[in-house]
C-alpha positions in Angstrom: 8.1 -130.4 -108.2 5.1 -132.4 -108.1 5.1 -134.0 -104.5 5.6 -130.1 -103.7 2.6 -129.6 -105.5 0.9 -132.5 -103.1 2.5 -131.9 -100.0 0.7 -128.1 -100.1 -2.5 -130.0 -101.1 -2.4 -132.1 -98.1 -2.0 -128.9 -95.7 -5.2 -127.7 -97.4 -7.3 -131.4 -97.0 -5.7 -131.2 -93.3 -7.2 -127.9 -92.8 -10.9 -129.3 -93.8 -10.4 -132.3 -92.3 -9.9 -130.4 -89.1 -12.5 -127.9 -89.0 -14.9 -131.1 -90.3 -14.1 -133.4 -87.4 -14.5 -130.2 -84.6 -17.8 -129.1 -86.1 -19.3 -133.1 -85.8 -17.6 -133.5 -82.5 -19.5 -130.4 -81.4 -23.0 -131.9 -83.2 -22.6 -135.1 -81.1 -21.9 -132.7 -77.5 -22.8 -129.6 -77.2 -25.0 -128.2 -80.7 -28.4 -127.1 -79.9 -31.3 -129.8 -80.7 -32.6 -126.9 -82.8 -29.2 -126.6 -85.1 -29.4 -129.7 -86.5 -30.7 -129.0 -90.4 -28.0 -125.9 -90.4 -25.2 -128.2 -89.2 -26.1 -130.8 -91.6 -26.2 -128.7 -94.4 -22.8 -127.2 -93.3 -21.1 -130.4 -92.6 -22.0 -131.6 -96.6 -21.0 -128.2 -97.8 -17.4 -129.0 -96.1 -17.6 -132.5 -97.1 -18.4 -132.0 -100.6 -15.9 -129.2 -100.8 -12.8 -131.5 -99.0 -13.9 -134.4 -101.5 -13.4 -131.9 -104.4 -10.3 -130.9 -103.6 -9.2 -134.2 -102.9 -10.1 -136.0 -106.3 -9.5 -132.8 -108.7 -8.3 -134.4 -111.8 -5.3 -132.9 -112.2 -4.2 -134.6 -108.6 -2.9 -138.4 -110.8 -1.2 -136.2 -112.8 0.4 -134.6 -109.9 1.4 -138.3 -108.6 2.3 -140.0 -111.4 4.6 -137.4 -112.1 5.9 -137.6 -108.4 6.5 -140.9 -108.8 9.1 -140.0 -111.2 11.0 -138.1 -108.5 13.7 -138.2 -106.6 12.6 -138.4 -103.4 13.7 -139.2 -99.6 12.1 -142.1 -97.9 9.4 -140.5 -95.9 8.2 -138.9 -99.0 8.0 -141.8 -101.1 5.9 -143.7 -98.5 3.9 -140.6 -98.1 3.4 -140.7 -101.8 2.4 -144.5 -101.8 -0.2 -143.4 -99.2 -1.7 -140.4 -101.3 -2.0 -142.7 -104.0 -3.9 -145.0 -102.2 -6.3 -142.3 -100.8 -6.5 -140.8 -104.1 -7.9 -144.0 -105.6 -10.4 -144.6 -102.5 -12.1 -141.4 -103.1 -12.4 -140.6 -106.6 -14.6 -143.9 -106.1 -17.2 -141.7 -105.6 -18.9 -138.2 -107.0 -18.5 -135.0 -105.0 -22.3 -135.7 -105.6 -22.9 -138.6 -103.7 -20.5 -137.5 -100.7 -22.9 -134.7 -100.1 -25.6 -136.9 -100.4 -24.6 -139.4 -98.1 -23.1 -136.6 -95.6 -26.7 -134.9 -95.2 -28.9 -138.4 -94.8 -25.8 -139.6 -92.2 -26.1 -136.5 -90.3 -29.8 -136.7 -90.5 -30.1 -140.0 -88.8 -28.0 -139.4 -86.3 -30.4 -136.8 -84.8 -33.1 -138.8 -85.8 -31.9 -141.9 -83.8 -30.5 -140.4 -81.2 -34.0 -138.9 -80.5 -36.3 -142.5 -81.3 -33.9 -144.7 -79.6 -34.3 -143.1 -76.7 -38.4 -143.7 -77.6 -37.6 -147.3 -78.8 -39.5 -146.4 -81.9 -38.5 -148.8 -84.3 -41.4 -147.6 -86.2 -40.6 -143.7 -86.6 -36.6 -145.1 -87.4 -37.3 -147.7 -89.8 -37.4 -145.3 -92.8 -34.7 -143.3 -91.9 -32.3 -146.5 -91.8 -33.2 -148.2 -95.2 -32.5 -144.5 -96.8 -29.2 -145.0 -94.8 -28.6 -148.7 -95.9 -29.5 -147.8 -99.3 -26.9 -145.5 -99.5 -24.3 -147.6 -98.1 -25.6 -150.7 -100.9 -24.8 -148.1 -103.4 -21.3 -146.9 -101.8 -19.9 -150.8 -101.8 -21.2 -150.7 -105.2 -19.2 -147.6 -106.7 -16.4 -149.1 -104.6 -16.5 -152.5 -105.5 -16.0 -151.9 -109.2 -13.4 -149.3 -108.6 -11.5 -151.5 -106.5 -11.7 -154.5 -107.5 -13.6 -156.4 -104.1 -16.3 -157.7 -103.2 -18.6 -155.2 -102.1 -18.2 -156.0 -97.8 -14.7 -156.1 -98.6 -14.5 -152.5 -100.1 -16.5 -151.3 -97.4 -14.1 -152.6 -94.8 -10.9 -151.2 -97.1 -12.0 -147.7 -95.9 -11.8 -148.6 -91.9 -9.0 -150.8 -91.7 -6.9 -151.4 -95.5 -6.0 -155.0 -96.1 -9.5 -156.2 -94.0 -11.2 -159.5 -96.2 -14.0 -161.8 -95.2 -12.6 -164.3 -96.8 -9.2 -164.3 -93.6 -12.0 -162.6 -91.1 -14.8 -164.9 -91.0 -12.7 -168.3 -90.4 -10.9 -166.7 -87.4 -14.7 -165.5 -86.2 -16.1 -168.8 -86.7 -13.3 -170.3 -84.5 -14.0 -167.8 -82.0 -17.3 -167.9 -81.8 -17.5 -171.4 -81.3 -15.2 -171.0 -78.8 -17.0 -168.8 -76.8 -20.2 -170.6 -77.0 -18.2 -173.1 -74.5 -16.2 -170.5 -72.4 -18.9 -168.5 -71.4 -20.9 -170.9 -69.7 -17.1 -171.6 -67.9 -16.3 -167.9 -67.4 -19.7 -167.5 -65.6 -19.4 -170.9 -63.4 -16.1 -170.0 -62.1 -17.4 -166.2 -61.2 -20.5 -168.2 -59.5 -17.8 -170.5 -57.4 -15.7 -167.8 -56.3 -19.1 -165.6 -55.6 -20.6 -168.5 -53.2 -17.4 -168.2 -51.2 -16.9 -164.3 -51.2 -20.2 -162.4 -51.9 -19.7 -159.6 -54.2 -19.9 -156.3 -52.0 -22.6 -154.1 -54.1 -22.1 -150.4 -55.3 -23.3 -147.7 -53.3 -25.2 -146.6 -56.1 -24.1 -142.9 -55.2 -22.0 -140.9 -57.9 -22.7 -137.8 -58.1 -21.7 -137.4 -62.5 -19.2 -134.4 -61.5 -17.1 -136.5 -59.1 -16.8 -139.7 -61.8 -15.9 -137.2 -64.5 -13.4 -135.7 -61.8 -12.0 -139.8 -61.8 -11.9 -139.9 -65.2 -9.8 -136.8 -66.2 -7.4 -138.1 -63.2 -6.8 -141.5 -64.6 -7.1 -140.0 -68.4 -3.6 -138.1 -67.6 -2.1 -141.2 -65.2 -2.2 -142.8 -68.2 -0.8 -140.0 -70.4 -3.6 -137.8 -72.0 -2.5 -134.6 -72.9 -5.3 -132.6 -71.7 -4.2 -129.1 -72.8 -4.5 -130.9 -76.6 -7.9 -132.5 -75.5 -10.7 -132.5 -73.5 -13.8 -134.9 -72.2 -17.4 -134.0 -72.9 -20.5 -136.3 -72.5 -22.4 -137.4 -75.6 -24.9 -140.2 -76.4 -23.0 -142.7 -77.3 -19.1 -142.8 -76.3 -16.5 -141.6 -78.9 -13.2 -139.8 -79.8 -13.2 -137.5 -82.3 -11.5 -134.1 -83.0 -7.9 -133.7 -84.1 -4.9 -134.6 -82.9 -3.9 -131.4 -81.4 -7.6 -131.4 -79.6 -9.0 -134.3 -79.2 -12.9 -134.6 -78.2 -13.6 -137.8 -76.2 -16.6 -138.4 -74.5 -18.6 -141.0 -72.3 -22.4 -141.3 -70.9 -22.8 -141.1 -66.7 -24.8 -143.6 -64.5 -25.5 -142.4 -60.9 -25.6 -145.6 -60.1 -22.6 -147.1 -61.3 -19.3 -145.2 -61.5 -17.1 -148.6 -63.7 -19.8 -148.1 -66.6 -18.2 -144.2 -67.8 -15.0 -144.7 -66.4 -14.3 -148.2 -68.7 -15.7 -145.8 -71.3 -13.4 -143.0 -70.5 -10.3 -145.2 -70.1 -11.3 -147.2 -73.7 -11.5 -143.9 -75.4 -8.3 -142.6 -73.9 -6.7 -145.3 -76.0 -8.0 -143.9 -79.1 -6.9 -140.1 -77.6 -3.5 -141.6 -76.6 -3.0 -143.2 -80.5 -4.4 -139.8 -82.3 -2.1 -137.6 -79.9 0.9 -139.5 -80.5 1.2 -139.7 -84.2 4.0 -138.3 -85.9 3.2 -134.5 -86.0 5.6 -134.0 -89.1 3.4 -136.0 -91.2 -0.5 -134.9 -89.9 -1.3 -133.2 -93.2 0.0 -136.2 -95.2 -2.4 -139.7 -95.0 0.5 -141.1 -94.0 0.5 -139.7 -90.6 -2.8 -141.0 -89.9 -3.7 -143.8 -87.7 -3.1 -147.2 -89.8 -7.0 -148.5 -89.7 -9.6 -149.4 -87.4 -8.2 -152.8 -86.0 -5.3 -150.8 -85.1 -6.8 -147.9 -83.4 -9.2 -150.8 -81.5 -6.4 -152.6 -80.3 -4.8 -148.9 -79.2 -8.0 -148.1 -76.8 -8.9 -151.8 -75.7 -5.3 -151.8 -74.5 -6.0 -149.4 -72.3 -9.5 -150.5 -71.1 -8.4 -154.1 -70.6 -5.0 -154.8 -70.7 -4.6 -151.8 -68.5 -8.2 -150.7 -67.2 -9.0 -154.5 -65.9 -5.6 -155.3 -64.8 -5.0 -156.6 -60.9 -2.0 -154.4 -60.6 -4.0 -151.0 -62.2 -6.3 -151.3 -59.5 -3.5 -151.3 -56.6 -2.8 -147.9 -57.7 -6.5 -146.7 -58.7 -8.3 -147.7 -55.5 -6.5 -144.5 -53.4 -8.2 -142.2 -56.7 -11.1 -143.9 -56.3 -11.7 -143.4 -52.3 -10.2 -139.8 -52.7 -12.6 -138.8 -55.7 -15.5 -140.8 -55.0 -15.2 -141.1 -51.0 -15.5 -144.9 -51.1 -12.9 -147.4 -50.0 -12.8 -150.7 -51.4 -10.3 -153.3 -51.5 -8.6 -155.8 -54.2 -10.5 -158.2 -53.3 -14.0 -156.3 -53.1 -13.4 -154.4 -56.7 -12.3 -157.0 -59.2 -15.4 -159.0 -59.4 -17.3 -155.8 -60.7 -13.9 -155.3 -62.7 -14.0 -158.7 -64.1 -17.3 -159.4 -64.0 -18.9 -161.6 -66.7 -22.8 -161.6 -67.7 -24.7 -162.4 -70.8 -26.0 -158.6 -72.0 -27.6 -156.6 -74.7 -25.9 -153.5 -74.6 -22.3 -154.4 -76.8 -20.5 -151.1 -75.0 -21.0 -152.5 -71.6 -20.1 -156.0 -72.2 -17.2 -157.3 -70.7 -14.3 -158.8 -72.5 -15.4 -162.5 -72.8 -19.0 -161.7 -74.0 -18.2 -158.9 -75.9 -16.6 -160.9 -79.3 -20.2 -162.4 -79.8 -21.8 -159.2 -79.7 -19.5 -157.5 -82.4 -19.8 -161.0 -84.6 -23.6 -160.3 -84.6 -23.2 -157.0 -86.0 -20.6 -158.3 -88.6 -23.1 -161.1 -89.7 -25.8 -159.3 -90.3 -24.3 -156.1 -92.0 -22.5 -158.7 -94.6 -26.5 -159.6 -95.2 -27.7 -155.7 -95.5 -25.1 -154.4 -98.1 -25.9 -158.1 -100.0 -29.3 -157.3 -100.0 -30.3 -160.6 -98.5 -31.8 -159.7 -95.4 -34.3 -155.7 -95.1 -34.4 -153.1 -92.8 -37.8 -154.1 -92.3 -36.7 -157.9 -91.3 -33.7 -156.6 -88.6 -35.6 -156.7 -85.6 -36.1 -160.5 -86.0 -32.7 -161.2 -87.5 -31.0 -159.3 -84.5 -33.3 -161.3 -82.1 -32.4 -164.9 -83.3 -28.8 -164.5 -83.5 -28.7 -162.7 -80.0 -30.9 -165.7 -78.3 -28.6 -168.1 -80.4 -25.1 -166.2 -79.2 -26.0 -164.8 -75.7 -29.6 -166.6 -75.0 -31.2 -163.3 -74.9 -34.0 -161.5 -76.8 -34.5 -157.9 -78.3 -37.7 -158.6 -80.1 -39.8 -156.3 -78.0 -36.5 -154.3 -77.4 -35.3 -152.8 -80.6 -33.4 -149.7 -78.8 -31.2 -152.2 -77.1 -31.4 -153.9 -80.8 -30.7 -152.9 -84.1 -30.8 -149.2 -83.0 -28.3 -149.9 -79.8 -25.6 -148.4 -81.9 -24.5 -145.5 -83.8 -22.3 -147.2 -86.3 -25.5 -147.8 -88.9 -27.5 -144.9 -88.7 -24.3 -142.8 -89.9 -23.5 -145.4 -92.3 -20.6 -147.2 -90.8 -20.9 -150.5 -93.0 -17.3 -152.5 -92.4 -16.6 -150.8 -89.2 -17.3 -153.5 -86.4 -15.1 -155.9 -87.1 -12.0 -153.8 -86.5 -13.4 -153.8 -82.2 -12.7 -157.9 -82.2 -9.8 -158.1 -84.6 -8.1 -155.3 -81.9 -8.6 -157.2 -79.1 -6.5 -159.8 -80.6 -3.9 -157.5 -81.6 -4.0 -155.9 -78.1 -3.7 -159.5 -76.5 -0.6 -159.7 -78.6 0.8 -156.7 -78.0 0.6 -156.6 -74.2 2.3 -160.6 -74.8 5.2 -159.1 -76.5 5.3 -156.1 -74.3 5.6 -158.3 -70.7 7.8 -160.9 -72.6 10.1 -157.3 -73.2 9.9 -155.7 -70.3 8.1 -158.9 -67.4 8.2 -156.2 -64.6 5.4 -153.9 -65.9 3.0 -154.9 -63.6 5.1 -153.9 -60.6 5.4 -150.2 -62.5 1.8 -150.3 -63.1 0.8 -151.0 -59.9 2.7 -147.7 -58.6 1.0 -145.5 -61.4 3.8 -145.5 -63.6 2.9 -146.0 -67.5 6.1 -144.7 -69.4 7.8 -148.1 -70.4 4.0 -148.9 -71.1 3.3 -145.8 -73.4 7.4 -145.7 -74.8 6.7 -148.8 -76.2 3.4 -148.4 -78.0 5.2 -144.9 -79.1 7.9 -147.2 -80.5 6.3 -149.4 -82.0 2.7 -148.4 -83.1 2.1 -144.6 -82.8 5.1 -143.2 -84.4 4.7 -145.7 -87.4 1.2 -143.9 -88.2 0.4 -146.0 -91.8 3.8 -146.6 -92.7 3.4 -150.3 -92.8 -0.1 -152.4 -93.6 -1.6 -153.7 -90.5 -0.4 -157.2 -90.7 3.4 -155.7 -91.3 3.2 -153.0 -88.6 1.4 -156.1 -86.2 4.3 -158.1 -87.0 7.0 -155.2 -86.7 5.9 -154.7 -83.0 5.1 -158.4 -82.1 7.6 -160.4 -83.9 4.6 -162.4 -85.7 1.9 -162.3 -87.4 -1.9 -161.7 -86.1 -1.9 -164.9 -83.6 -5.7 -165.6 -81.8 -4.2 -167.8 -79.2 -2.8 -164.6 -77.4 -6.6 -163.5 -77.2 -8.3 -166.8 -75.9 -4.9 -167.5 -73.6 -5.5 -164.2 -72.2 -9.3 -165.0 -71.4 -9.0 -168.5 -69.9 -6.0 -167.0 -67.5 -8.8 -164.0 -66.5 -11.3 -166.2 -66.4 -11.2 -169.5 -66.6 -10.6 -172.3 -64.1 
């Protein structure tokens, strides 16, 4: 039988694919500073070898004659899936995969070293080898596929994702937010001239927050003998999903900054732990795009994480962990606190939209090849004066190198952070319109109906359905932003 044929294929990708995603988890958290070349070299070897395997010739064969089978229904879709994946990658050479693996890895270290320096300077280089490649990947994609190059960018991170649906819906929502910010933040000043905000001690120690963290982390259902939480540059979950890596980044001085982090990548965990174990080494038990695994983790961080009732039951982990007592009244304006930023992973939720439209603007103008490397720093400063009223032109680190997503050549990929905070908005609307006493559960620390019902309805679907369908499936209708803004002006507004 041929699906037999690329069912056993699938165990073999799977097996890469694993030993892949543990070696880069470990390069972003524990590797030595002085492994880096080896690790790179070994991470292309893999890649290239995984890529190989993956778009061997003989593989359409294999799935046209599949097609012709009789199958059940989890193989067909599984087969549909394969197909798809099949035609993604053989858009580009074993070649180029290694290519782009080694110069990705590379500039990872090298930014995660210069950023630190803001040396725009020393990382300039580095980044238009990075952006070169990328032009060239939309390229070999583009013709393969049939889209515009942005478009088959964003068809690797979340599949059915077009500028042409994307950019009216951010347009509407940036405008917007140009007025509700200046709102959000004159309704936090009202209720601030009335009840000063009581400040943080400023004391926490990083082995008592990371204590905090692992205790919410399994409140809310983390698995942690298939998991763990390490510390890393920039915040991310990785791994598989029988060991999932997450990780955050510690301030002394404030112990909300890690533990949003922790609780946003918990999401993600939660999604990757929960998929359908039967299918892991087929694509179809992988999670269904980026704007889908977003909406999984900022459901957690805000829906959950910045909820009134969450923090009825977190303040007793708090005092116990931390040693402080706060009350209700004292904690949510740090939890709900608004304020024009530069740094887009500590933004809160009414700020953070413009941040992530930014990125999406002027990535559209890297791969077109209308705006340089070289002309960033400028581009990044008018745009963040024009969105926020704040400048980066003496600040590059907290500009166009603030994030990891370019320097390893994650073209397409921000877009999915906003578009998932719509679809978590709608999810948690359909959820309380379901079940309207979840808050009371919540606020006693219990997250089951929460969890059975994602379970239900997103993580056991994995990549069944496209991400409008599965949206739909869960919610009864289609992506609607008015959940997202009506969820802001009741936070928020007046």
């Amino acid at each position: 039988m041929s699906f037999a044929r690329i069912d056993e294929l699938g165990r073999k990708l799977e097996a890469l694919e694993h030993a892949l995603a543990i070696l880069g988890a470990d390069e972003a958290t524990h590797m030595a500073v002085g492994g880096g070349a080896k690790r790179a070299e070994a991470l292309s070897a893999l890649a290239g070898m995984h890529h190989r395997q993956a778009t061997a010739p003989e593989i359409s064969d294999w799935i046209a004659a599949a097609e012709r089978e009789t199958l059940n229904d989890e193989q067909s879709v599984a087969l549909r899936e394969f197909r798809r994946q099949y035609t993604n990658m053989t858009c580009l050479p074993s070649e180029f995969v290694e290519r782009q693996t080694s110069a990705r890895l590379r500039c990872e270290q090298l930014w995660r070293d210069l950023r630190a320096k803001n040396d725009w300077a020393g990382f300039q280089p580095a980044l238009e080898g990075i952006v070169a490649i990328a032009r060239e990947e939309a390229a070999l994609r583009s013709e393969a596929l049939g889209l515009d190059p942005y478009d088959a960018l964003m068809e690797q991170y979340d599949p059915g994702n077009r500028t042409a649906d994307i950019t009216p819906v951010f347009t509407d929502l940036k405008a917007f937010l140009k007025d509700f910010v200046p709102e959000a933040l004159a309704v936090q000043q009202e209720r601030l001239a009335k009840n000063p905000k009581r400040p943080l001690s400023g004391v926490y120690p990083i082995e008592r927050q990371r204590e905090l963290g692992l205790a919410m982390m399994g409140a809310v259902g983390f698995d942690l003998t298939r998991g763990s939480l390490s510390v890393s540059h920039h915040p991310f979950c990785g791994g598989v999903p029988s060991d999932v890596r997450i990780t955050t980044r510690y301030k002394t001085s404030d112990f909300l900054s890690a533990l949003m982090g922790v609780l946003h990548e918990t999401g993600h965990a939660l999604y990757e732990q929960n998929l359908p174990e039967a299918w892991s080494h087929w694509p179809l038990g992988k999670a269904r795009g980026m704007a889908v695994h977003e909406s999984q983790s900022l459901f957690v961080e805000k829906q959950l994480g910045r909820n009134p009732a969450f923090w009825r039951w977190a303040l007793p982990l708090v005092e116990q962990h931390l040693g402080e007592s706060w009350s209700m009244d004292e904690i949510l304006p740090h939890v709900h606190h608004v304020e024009r930023g530069l740094i887009r992973v500590d933004a809160d939720e009414v700020t953070y939209p413009l941040h992530v439209i930014l990125r999406y603007e002027l990535e559209q103008e890297l791969i077109s090849g209308r705006l340089q490397v070289s002309d960033l720093p400028e581009a990044w400063d008018a745009r963040m004066r024009e969105y926020l009223g704040l400048s980066t032109i003496d600040n590059p680190a907290d500009g166009p190198m603030q994030d990891v997503h370019w320097p390893s050549a994650a073209f397409g990929y921000f877009p999915s952070y906003t578009l998932g905070a719509m679809m978590a908005a709608q999810q948690w609307a359909a959820l309380t319109k379901t079940h309207p006493a979840v808050d009371d559960e919540i606020a006693r620390g219990h997250f089951a109906t929460v969890n059975n019902w994602r379970r239900d309805n997103i993580w056991s679907q994995a990549s069944r359905w496209s991400t409008p369908e599965l949206l739909e499936r869960a919610t009864g209708e289609k992506l609607n932003a008015a959940h997202f803004t009506a969820h802001l002006k009741k936070r928020y507004g007046r």
